[in-house]
C-alpha distance (Angstrom), angle and dihedral (degrees) to the residues before:
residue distance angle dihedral
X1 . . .
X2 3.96 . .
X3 3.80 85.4 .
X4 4.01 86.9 64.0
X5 3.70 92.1 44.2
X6 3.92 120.5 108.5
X7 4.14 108.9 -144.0
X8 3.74 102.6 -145.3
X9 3.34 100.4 178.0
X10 3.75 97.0 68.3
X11 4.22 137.2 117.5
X12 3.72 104.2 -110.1
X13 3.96 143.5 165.2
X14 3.28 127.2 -133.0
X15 3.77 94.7 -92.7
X16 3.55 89.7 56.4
X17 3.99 93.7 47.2
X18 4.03 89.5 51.5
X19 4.20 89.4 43.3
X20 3.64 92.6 48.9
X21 3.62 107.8 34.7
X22 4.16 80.9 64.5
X23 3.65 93.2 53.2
X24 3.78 91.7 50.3
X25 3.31 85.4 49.7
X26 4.19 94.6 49.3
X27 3.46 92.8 47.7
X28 4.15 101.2 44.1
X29 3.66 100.3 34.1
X30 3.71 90.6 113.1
X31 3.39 109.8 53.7
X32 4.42 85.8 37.1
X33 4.07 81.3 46.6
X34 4.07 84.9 58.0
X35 4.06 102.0 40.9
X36 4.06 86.8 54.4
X37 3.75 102.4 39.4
X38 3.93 81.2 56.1
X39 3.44 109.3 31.3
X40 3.48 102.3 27.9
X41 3.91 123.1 13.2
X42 4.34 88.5 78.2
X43 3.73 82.5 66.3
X44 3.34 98.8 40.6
X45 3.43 89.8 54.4
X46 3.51 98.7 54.2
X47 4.01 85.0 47.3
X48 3.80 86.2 58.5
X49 4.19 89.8 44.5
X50 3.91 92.5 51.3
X51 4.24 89.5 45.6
X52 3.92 80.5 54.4
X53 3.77 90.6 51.8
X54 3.61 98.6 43.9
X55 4.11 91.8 49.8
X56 3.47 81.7 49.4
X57 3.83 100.8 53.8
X58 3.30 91.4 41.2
X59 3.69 93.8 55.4
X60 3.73 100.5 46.8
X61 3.76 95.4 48.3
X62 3.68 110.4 37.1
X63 3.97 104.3 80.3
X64 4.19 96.4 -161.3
X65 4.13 91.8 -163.8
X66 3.87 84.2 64.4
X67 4.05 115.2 71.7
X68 3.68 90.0 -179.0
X69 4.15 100.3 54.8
X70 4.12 87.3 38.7
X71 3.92 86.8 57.5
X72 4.07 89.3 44.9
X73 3.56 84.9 50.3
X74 3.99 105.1 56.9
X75 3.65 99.2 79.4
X76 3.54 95.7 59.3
X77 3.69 94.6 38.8
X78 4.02 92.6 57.4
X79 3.51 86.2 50.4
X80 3.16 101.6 54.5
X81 3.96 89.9 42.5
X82 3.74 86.5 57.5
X83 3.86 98.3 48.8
X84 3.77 86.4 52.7
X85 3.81 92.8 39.8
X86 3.89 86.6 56.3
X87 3.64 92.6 43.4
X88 3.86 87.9 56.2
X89 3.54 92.4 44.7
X90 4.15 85.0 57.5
X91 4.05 92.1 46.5
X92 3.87 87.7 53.9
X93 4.01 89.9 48.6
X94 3.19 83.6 58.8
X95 3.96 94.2 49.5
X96 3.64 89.3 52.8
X97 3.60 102.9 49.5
X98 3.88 93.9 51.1
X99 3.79 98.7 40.9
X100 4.19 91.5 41.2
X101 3.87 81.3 45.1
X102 3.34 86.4 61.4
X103 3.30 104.1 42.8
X104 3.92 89.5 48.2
X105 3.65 91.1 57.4
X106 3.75 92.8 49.3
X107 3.74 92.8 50.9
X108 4.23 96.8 44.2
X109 3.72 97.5 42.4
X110 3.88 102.8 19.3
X111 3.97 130.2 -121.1
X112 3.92 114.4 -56.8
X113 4.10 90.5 20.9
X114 3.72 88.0 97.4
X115 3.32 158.9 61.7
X116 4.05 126.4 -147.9
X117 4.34 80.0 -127.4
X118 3.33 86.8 58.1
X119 3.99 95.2 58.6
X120 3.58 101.0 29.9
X121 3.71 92.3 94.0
X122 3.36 95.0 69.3
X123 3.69 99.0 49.4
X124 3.90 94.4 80.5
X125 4.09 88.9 58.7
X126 3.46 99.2 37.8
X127 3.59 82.6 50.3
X128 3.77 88.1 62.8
X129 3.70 90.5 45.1
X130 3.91 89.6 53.5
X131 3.98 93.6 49.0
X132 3.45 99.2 42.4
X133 4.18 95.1 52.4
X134 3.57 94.6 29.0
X135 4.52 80.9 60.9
X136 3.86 92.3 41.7
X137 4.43 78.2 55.8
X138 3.24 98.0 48.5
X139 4.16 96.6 48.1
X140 3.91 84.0 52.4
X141 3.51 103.7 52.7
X142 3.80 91.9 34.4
X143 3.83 90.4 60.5
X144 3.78 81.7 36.2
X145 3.61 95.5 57.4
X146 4.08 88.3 41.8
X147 4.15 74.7 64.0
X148 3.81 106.6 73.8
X149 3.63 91.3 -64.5
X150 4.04 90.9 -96.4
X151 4.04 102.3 84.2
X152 4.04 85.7 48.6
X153 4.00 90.1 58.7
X154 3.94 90.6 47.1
X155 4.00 88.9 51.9
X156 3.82 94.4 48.2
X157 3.59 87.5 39.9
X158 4.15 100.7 45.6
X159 3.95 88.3 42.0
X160 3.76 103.2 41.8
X161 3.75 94.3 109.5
X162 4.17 92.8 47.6
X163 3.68 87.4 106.1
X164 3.31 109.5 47.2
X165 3.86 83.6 42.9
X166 3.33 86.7 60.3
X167 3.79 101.3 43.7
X168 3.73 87.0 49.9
X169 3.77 111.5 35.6
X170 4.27 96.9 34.8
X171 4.00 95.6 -152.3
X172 4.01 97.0 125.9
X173 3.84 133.2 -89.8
X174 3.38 97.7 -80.9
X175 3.95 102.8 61.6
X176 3.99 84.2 40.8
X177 3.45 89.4 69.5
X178 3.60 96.7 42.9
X179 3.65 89.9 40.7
X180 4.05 84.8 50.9
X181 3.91 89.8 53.4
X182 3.87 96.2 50.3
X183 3.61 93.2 49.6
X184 3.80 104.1 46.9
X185 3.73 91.9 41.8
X186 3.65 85.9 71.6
X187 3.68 90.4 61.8
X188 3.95 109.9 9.9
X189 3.26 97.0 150.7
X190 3.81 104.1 53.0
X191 3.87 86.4 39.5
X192 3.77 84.5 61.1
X193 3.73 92.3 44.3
X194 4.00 83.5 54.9
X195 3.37 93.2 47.3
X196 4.15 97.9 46.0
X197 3.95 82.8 54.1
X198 3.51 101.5 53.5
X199 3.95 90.8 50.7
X200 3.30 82.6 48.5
X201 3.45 100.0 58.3
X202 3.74 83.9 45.4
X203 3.95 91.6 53.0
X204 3.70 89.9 49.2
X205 3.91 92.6 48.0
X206 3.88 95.6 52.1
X207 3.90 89.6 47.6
X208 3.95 94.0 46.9
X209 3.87 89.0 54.2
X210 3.91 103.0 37.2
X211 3.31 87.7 50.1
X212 3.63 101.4 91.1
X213 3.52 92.9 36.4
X214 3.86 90.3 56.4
X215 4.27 85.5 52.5
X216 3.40 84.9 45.4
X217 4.13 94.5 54.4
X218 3.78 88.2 55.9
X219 3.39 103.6 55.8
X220 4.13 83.8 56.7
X221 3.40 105.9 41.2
X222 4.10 99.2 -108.1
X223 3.87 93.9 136.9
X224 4.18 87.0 62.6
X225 3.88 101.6 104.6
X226 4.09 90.9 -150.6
X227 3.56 85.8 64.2
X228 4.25 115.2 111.5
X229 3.87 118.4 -137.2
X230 3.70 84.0 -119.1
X231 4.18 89.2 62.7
X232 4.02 90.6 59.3
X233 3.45 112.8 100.0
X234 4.20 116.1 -109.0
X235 4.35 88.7 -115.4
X236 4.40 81.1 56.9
X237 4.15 90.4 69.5
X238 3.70 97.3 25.5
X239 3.85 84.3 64.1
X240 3.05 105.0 35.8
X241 4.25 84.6 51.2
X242 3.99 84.7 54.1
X243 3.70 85.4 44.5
X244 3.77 100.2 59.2
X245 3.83 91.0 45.8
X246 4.02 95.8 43.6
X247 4.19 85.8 54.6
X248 3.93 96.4 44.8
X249 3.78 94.3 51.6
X250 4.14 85.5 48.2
X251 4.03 83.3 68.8
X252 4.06 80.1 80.2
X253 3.54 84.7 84.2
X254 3.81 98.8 64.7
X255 3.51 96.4 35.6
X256 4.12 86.1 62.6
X257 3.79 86.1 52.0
X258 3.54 92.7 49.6
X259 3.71 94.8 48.8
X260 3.88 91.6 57.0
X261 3.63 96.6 46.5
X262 3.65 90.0 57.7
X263 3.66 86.4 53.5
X264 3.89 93.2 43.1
X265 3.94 87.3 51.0
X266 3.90 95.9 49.6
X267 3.93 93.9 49.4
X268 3.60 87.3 46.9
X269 3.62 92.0 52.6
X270 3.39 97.5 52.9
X271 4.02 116.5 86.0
X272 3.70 99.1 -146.0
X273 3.42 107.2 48.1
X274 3.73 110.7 101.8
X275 3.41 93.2 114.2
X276 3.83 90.4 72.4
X277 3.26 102.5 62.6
């Protein structure tokens, strides 16, 4: 059984993040699977439905032969990409608090010492938890972004851990972010390599499985911008539904990374811990 247990609590570099965020992964995917096809796939789906909608939309009332009507039409497109981007950002809340749920359980009262009943409780506040810091985020790197681009990567780079922080230590949003900032200053840089991975993993993920969809589009003509919505065969929006919810649940991967960075940073950061290496 200690063979099959992850040791969180552990000085690690970045290899060893990557190497054993997958085995966490390999070994807990079922009871994970379970939390999210409860707790979270419903809204995922109806993520993956309103990404349907919003192609759709789009589609149907942008005319791309006429510059004048597709300048009329950008308002109402980027606000409809940022209702869905915040509804997105609320579906992944939700994928944080149950996974780091999870994972918070496993490392307080150890693998096999619990049951997902036993936890479940807590998944509606940490859910809270996750939505409200996860917003706080998103405002700072937006207005980061609005800054040259540059200070909005710092910000989601410096407070990428804030919610698992938050999840796991319970002192308010506030001193997650600052805790967040302490930590990854000591190692911004491979926090940031961490980060790029995971996304890339995520990148790679969403390519591998729109791929055949893409070959797919050719062969019937969806790539021809004076097609309507209505033209596209049913299968189209079906996968493209499956799609969005496939790629969201692939963020697992960098929230595993995250989690043992935070771990990596607080052994590091503790003077008298040589002994657990």
């Amino acid at each position: 059984m200690t063979e099959n247990r992850i040791q969180f609590e552990k000085k690690r570099e970045a290899g060893d993040i990557f190497t054993d965020s997958f085995k966490f992964i390999k070994l807990e995917y079922k009871p994970i699977s379970k939390l999210v096809l409860i707790y979270v796939l419903p809204f995922l789906i109806m993520y993956g439905v309103a990404q349907v909608l919003l192609q759709k939309n789009f589609i149907n009332k942008i005319d791309f032969t006429d510059q004048e009507a597709l300048l009329a039409m950008i308002g109402p497109v980027y606000l409809n990409i940022f209702l869905i981007a915040l509804f997105g950002l609320f579906v992944q809340s939700l994928l944080i608090a149950t996974f780091y749920t999870y994972i918070d359980a496993y490392i307080k009262k150890g693998k096999g010492n619990f049951e997902l009943t036993d936890i479940t409780p807590q998944l509606f506040s940490n859910g809270l938890l996750a939505i409200g810091a996860s917003f706080v985020i998103f405002i700072a790197v937006f207005f980061g972004l609005l800054l040259c681009v540059i200070p909005g990567i710092y910000l989601a780079n410096t407070l990428s851990l804030s919610v698992f922080i938050l999840i796991f230590e319970k002192k308010g949003i506030g001193s997650a972010l600052l805790r967040s900032a302490y930590l990854v200053k000591s190692q911004w840089w491979n926090t940031f390599l961490i980060n790029i991975v995971g996304l890339i993993f995520i990148w790679a993920a969403s390519i591998f499985f729109s791929f055949p969809l893409a070959l797919s589009g050719f062969s019937v003509d969806i790539f021809n911008p004076s097609k309507m919505a209505a033209e596209f065969p049913g299968w189209y929006w079906v996968a493209t539904g499956v799609l969005t919810v496939i790629s969201s649940v692939v963020y697992i991967i960098l929230y595993t990374f995250i989690s043992f960075q935070y771990f990596n940073l607080i052994v590091r950061s503790k003077p008298t811990t040589s002994t657990l290496n």
